[in-house]
C-alpha positions in Angstrom: 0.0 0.0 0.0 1.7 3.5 -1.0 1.5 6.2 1.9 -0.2 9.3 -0.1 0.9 11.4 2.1 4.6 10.6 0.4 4.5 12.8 -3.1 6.9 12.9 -5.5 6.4 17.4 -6.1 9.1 16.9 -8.7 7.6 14.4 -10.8 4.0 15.7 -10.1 5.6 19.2 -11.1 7.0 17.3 -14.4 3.5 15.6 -15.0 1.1 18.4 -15.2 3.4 20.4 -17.3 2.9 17.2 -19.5 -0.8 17.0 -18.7 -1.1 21.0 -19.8 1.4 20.7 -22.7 -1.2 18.0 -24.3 -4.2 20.0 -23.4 -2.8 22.7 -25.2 -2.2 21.3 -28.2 -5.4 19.2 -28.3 -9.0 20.0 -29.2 -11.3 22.2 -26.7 -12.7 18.6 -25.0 -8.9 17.3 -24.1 -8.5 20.9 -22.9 -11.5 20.7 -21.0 -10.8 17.5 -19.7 -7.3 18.4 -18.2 -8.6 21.0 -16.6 -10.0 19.1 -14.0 -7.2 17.6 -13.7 -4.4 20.3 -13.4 -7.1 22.1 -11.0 -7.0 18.9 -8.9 -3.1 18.7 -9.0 -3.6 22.4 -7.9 -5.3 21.8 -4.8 -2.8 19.6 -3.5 -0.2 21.6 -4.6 -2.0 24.1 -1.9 -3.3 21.9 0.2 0.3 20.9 1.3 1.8 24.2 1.6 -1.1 25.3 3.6 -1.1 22.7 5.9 2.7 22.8 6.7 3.5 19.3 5.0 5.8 20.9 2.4 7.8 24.2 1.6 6.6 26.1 -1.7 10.1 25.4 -2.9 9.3 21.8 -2.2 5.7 21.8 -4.1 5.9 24.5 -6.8 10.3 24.2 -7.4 12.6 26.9 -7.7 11.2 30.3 -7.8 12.6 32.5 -10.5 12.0 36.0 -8.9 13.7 38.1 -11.7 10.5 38.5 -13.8 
């Protein structure tokens, strides 16, 4: 049994830029269809910063502040 409380942020970071890369190059249903998705990989993404269970350097990466 995997402990879901043990998330790979890289990876997850790595797949939804995948997940939003195909959505954007796909018709207005795969679009629509990631969506839910990516806003779903969002609300962890939150969830654990929120809560204390990760740094936003941890969840989101590196932060490029220059721009």
């Amino acid at each position: 049994m995997s402990n879901l409380f043990a998330v790979d942020f890289a990876e997850l970071r790595k797949q939804k830029d995948w997940l939003l890369q195909k959505a954007m190059h796909g018709t207005e249903d795969d679009w629509d269809m990631a969506a839910g998705l990516v806003n779903l990989i969002d609300a962890l993404q939150d969830t654990y910063v929120e809560r204390g269970l990760a740094t936003e350097e941890e969840v989101f990466g590196q932060i490029d502040n220059d721009n």
